[in-house]
C-alpha positions in Angstrom: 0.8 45.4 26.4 -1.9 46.9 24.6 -4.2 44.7 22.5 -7.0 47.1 21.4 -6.3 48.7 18.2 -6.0 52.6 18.0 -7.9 53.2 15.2 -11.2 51.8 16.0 -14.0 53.2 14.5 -16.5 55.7 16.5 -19.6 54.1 14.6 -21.5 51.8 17.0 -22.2 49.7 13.7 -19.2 49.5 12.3 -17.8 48.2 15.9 -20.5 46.0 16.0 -18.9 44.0 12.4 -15.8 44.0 13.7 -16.2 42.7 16.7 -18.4 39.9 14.5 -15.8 39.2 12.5 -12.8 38.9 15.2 -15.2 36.4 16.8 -15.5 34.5 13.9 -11.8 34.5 12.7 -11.2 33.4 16.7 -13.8 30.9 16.4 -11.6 29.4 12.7 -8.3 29.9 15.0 -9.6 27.5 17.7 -10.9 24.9 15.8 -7.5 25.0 14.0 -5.9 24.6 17.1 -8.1 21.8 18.3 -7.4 20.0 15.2 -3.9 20.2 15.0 -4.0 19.3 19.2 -6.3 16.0 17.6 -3.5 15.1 14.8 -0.9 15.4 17.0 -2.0 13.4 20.3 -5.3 12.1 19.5 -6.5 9.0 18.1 -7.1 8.5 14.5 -10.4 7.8 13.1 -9.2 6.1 10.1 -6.5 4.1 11.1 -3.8 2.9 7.8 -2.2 0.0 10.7 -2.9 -2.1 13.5 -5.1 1.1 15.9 -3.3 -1.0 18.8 0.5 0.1 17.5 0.4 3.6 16.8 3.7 4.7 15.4 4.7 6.6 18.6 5.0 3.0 20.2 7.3 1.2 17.7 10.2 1.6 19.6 8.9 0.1 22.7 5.9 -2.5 20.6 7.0 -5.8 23.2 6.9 -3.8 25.9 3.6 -2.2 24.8 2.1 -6.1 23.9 3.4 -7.0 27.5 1.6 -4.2 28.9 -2.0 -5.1 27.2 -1.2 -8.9 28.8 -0.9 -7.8 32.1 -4.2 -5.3 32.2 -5.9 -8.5 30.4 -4.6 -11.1 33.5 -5.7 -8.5 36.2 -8.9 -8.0 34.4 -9.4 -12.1 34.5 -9.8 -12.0 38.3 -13.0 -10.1 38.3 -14.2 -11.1 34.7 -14.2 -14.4 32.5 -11.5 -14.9 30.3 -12.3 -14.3 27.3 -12.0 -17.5 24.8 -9.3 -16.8 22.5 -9.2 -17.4 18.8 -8.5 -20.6 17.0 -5.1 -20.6 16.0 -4.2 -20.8 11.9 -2.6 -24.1 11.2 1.0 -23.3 9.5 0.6 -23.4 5.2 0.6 -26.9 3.7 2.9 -26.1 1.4 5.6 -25.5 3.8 8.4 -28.3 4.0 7.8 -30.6 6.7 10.9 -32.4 9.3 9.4 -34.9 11.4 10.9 -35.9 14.2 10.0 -38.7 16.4 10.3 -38.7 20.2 10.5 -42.2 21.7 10.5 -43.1 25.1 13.5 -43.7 27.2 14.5 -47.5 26.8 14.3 -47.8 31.1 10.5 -46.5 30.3 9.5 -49.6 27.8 9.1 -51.8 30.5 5.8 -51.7 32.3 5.8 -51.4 35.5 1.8 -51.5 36.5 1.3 -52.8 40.2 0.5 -56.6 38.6 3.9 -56.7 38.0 3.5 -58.2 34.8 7.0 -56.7 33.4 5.6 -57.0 29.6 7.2 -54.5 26.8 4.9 -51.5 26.2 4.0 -50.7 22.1 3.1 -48.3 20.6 -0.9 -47.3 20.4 -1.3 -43.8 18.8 0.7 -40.7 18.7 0.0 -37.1 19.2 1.1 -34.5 17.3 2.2 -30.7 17.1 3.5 -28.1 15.1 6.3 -25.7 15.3 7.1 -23.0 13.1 11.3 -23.2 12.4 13.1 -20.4 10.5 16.4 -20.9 8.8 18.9 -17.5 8.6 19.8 -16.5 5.2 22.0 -19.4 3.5 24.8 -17.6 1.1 26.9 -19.6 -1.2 28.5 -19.6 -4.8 27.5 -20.6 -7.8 30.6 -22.4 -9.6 30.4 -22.3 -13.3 32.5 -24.9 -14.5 32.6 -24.7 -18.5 33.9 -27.4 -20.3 36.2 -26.6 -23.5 36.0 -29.0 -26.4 38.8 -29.2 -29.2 39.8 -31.8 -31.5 43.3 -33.6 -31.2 43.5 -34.1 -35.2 42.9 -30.9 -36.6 43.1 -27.5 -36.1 39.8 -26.6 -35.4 39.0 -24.0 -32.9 37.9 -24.9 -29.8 34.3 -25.4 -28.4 33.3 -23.9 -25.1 30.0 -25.0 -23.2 27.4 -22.2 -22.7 26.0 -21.4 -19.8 22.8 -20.2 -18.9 22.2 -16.6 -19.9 22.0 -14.0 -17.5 20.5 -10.8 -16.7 24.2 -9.2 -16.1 27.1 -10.7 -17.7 29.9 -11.0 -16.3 28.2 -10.3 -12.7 28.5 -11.8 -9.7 24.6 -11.3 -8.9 22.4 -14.2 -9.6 19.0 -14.1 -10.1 17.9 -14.9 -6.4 20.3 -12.5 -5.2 18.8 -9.8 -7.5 15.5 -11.1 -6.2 16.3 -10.8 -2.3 18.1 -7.0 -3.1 14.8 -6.1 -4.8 12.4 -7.8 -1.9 14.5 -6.2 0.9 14.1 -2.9 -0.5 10.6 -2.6 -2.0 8.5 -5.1 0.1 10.4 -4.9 3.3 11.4 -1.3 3.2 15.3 -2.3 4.0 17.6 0.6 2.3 20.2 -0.6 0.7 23.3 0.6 3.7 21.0 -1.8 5.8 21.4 -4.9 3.1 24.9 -3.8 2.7 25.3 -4.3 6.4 23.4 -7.9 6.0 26.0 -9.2 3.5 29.3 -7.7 5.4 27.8 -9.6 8.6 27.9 -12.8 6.4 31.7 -11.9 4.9 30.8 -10.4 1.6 31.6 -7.6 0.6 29.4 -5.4 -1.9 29.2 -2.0 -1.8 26.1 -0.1 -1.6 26.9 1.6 -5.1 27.2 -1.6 -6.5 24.0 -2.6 -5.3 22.1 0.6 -6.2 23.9 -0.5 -9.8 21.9 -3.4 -9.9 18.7 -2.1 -8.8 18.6 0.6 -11.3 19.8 -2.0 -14.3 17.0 -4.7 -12.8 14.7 -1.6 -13.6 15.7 -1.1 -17.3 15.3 -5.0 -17.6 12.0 -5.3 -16.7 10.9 -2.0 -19.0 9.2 -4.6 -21.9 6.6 -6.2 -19.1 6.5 -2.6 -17.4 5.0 -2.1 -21.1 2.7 -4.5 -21.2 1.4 -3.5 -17.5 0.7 0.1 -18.6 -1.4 -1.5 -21.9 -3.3 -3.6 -19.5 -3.9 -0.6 -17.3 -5.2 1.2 -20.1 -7.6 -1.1 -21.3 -9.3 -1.0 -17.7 -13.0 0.7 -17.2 -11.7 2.3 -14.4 -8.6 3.5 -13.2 -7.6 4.8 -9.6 -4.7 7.5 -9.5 -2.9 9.5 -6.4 0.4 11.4 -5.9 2.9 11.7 -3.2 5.6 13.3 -2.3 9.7 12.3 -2.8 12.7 13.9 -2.2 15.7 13.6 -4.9 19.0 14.9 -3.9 21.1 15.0 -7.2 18.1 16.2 -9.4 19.9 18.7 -12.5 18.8 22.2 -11.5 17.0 21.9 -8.3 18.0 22.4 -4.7 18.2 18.9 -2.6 15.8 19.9 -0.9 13.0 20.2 -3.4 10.0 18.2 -3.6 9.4 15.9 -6.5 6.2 13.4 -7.0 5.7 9.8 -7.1 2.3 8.7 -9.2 0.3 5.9 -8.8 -2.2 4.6 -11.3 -4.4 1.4 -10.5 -6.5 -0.5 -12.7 -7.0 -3.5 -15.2 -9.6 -6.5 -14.7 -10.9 -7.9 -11.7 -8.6 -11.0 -12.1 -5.7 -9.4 -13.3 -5.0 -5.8 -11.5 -2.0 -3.7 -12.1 -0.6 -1.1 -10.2 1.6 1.6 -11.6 4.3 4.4 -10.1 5.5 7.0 -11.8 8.9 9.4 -11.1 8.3 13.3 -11.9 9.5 16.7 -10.9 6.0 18.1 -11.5 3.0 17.6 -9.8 1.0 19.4 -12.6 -1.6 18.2 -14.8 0.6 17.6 -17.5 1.9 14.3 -16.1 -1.8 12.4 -15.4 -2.3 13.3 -19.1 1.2 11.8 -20.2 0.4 8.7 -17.9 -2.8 8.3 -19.1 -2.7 9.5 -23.0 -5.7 7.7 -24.8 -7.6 6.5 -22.2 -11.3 6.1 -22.1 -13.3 5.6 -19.3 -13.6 6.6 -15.4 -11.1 8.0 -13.6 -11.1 7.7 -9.5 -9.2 10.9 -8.1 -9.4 13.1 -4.9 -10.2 17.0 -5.9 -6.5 17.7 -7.1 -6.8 20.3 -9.6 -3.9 18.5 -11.7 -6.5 16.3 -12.7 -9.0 18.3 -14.4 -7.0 18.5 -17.8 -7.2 14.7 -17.7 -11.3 14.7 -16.9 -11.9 17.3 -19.5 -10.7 15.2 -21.8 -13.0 13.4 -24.6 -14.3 9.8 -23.2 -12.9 10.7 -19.5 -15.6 10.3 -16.7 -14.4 11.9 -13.7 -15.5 9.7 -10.0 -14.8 12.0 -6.7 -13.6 9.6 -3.7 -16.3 9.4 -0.7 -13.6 8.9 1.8 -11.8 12.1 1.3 -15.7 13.7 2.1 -16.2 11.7 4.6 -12.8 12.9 6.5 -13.7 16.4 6.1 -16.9 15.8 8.1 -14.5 13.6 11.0 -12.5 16.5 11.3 -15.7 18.7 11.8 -17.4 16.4 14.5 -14.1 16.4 16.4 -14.2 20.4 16.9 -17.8 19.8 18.2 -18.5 20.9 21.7 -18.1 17.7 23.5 -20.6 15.4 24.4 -23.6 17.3 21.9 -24.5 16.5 18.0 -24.4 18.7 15.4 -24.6 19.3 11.5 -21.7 17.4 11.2 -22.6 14.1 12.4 -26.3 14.6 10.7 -23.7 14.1 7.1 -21.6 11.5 8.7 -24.6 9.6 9.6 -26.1 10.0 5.7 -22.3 8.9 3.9 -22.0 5.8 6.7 -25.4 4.9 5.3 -24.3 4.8 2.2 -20.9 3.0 3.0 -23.5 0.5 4.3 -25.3 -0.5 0.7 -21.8 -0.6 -0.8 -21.5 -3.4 1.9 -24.7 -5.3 1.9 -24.4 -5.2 -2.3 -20.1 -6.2 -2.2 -21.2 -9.6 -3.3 -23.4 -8.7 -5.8 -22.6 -8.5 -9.5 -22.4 -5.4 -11.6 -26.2 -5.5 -13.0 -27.6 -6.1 -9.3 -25.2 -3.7 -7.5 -26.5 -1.3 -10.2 -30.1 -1.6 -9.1 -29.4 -1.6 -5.7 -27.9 1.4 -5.8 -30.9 3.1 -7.6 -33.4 1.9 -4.9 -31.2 2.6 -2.2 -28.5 5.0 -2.7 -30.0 7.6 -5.0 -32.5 8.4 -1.9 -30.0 9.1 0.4 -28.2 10.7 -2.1 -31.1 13.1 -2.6 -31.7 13.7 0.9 -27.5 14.7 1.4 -27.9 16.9 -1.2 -31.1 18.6 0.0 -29.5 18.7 3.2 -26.0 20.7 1.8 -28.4 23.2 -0.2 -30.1 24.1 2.9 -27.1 24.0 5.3 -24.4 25.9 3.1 -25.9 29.7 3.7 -26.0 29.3 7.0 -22.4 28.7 7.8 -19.1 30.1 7.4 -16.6 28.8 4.7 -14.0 29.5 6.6 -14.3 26.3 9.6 -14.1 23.1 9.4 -17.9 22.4 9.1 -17.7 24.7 6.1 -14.7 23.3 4.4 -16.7 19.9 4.7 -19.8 21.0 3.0 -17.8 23.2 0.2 -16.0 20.7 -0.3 -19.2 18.4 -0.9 -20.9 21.1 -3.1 -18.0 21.4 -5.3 -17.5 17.9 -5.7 -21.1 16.9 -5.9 -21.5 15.3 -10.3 -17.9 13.5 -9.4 -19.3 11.9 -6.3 -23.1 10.8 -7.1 -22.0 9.1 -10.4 -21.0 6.0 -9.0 -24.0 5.1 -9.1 -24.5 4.9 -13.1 -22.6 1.5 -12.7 -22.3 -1.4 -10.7 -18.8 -1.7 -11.5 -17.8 2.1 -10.1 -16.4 2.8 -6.8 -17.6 4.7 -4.1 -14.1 6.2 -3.1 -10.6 6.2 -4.0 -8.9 3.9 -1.6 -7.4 1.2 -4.6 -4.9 4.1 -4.7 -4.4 4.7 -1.2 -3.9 1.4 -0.2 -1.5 0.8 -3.5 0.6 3.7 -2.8 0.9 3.2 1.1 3.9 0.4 0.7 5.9 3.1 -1.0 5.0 5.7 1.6 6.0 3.0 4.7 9.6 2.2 2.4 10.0 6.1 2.4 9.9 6.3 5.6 12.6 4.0 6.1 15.0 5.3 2.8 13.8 9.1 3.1 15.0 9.9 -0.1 16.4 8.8 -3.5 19.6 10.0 -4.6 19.3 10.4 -8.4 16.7 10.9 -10.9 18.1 7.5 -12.4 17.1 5.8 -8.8 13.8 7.6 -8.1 12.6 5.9 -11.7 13.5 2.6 -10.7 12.0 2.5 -7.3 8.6 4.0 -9.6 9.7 0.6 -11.7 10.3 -1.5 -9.3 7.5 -0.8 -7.1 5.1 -1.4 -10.0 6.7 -5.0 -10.3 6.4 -6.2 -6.6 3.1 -4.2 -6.0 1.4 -5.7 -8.7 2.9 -9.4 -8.4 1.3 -9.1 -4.8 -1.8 -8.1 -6.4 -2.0 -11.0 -8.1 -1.3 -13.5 -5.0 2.3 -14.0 -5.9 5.1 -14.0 -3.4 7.4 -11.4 -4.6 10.9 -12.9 -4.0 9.8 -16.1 -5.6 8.0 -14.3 -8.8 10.9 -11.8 -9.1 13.2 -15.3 -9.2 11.5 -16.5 -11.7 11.0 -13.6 -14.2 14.8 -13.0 -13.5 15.7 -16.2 -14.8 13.5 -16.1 -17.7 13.9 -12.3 -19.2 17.6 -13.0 -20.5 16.3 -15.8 -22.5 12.8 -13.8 -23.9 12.7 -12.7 -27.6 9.1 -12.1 -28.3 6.1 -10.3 -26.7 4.6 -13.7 -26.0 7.7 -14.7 -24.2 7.7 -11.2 -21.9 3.3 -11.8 -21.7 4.6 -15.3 -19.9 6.1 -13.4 -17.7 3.2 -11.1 -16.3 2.5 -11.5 -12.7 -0.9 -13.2 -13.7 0.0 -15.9 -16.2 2.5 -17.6 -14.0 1.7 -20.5 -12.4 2.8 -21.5 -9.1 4.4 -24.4 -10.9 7.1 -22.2 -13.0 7.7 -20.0 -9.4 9.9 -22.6 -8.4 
């Protein structure tokens, strides 16, 4: 087979740029190649779980913690053991059943070498802990309501209410509402799995039924998903991302189609909120919808759906650190082994400045400000010295390139957070807030109708930012299930807000 072209020119010049060129596209081609090889089989730099359980080893995780014992015992006979960790003492708060061991009645009797034969008694005790878990109790709620009439008249008769609930005329109670919701949007569980959960136990619901109640508990909890968004809006500085969901039944598209799941986070330090959103679009449209009337910074990767939103009177666009930072790992990894280059000379600048973020996390917002002008700008000055001289002399087209383009491009989004103390560096609130429903998708795949996708964006919302706000989920959802059929008034739905209950009411 013949590789060499036909038509090659007859100018020694002109060969000489084409040759330059196929080097160079070679050259793109085998770092591509070397990076794909990395994703695929290599270790990650930034790892999203535990870096000793990568998710090619779920399937076989005992056998893989078994495997990490053994190598630790044989490494004990020709090392020290290593001291381990003190181990947690089990929550407080958990209920406590003490049992007390006596000794056998035969062993009361001393039996010392004097012979003495006295009764031994008690002198101290020792005691231990052991966690106990107790499988899911089911049982039924009997409403027994009492009907009143009078024996002497006609009157009608009178029949005792009952507390009001979410559905009438439903068998689902508040805590089993709660459990469907925690299974599915904190512990991933689709809902054929739950199905399977309450058929083991003799009940029978089917998984419509329970995809019924998870899109009605959605609609429900629309007033405080109202409140959330107001909150989120009066923030100084809101995070936002986008991933991808697949909708099956969506009017007009193929099943296969890709629709978007947005995530805004935001609100005070003591009171966060984080938001999803359903959509067909991934166009800049839908950050403006989420986000109409805002004023102040908005936290984004380079996503060009969001420049509608930055351009927008009062908007101050932040660019994220860490999606810079990953550009420049992915260069250093296509690096001839073993040897430096331009790549780690920029890694070694942004992990500077990833270390004043950490020496100045305690500080407040006026002090983190200053330190950021004494320390940061500097390095900030030197990076950008360093980009302007670097840039010309490499190609666009490799991953070294792509890194420092995608710097240059970026550069008045990612040096403003230093004009406040209270800005951040990079745009991890939203990564970390949208990773739960990216681990749950993972597990459900896909949503079968517009109607679900919007309640797993609602629902997701609820748990996400309950957990935010160091509540348990199942225990908050409980109580704001028991409470919404009674609530009347935006000061009775504002009660309900992840961050005014106490841990009193969760009971």
């Amino acid at each position: 087979m013949n590789f060499v072209p036909d038509n090659l020119p007859d100018d020694p010049e002109l060969l000489k740029q084409m040759l330059a060129k196929m080097q160079s596209r070679m050259g793109v081609l085998e770092e591509q190649v070397a990076l794909l090889r990395q994703r695929l089989f290599g270790r990650k730099s930034e790892q999203t779980s535990d870096p000793a359980m990568p998710q090619l080893a779920l399937f076989n995780e005992a056998e893989s913690i078994a495997d990490v014992a053994d190598e630790d015992t044989e490494e004990e006979v020709v090392a020290p053991a290593k001291r381990r960790g003190k181990r947690k003492s089990l929550p407080a708060d958990l209920p406590r059943i003490e049992v007390i061991h006596e000794l056998p009645e035969h062993e009361l009797t001393c039996a010392c070498g004097c012979g003495c034969g006295c009764r031994k008694h008690a002198i101290g005790e020792e005691i231990s802990e052991q966690l106990e878990i107790v499988p899911m109790q089911i049982r039924v709620i009997k409403h027994v309501r009492k009907v009143y009439g009078c024996r002497d008249c006609e009157t009608a008769p009178v029949t005792a209410d009952k507390p009001a609930q979410v559905f009438k005329k439903s068998m689902a109670s508040p805590s089993v509402l709660a459990m469907l919701l925690t299974t599915k949007y904190v512990d991933g569980l689709p809902l054929h799995r739950f199905e399977k959960v309450l058929d083991r136990h003799g009940i029978d619901i089917p998984r419509q039924t329970l995809a019924r109640w998870v899109i009605q508990c959605g609609e429900h909890f629309q007033p405080l998903l109202n409140l959330m968004r107001e909150s989120l809006l009066a923030s100084r500085v809101i995070h936002c991302d986008e991933t991808r969901v697949q909708v099956l039944k969506e009017p007009g598209r193929e099943p296969s189609s890709q629709s978007w799941m947005w995530v805004q986070t935001g609100g005070p330090p003591d009171k966060p909120v984080i938001l999803f959103d359903y959509s067909t679009s991934r166009a800049q449209e839908v950050p403006t919808r989420l986000l109409d009337g805002y004023r102040g910074y908005v936290m984004t990767d380079d996503y060009a759906g969001y420049n509608a939103l930055g351009a927008q009177a009062g908007v101050e666009r932040l660019g994220c650190w860490a999606h810079a930072r990953r550009k420049f790992v992915e260069a250093q990894k296509v690096q001839p082994k073993g040897k430096t280059g331009r790549a780690d000379i920029a890694l070694n600048l942004i992990n500077k400045l990833y270390g004043i973020e950490r020496d100045l996390k305690a500080c407040g917002d006026a002090e983190r400000k200053t330190g950021r002008y004494e320390q940061s700008l500097p390095i900030l000055a030197q990076l950008k010295s360093w980009i302007e001289k670097t840039q010309p002399q490499v190609t666009a087209q490799n991953a070294l390139g792509k890194a420092i383009s995608y710097l240059a491009s970026n550069w008045s989004k990612l040096e403003r957070y230093v004009e406040e103390g209270y800005l951040p560096i990079d745009n991890n609130a939203a990564e970390r807030a949208i990773r739960p429903f990216v681990i749950g998708r993972k597990n459900w795949l896909f949503s079968d109708t517009p109607r679900g996708a919007k309640a797993s964006a609602q629902l997701y919302s609820l748990v996400e930012t309950a957990k935010a706000n160091g509540q348990e989920p199942y225990a908050w959802l409980r109580h704001a299930l028991e409470r919404l059929p009674t609530a009347t008034s935006v000061e009775d739905y504002e009660a309900l807000l992840p961050w005014n209950c106490s841990p009193a009411s969760r009971s």
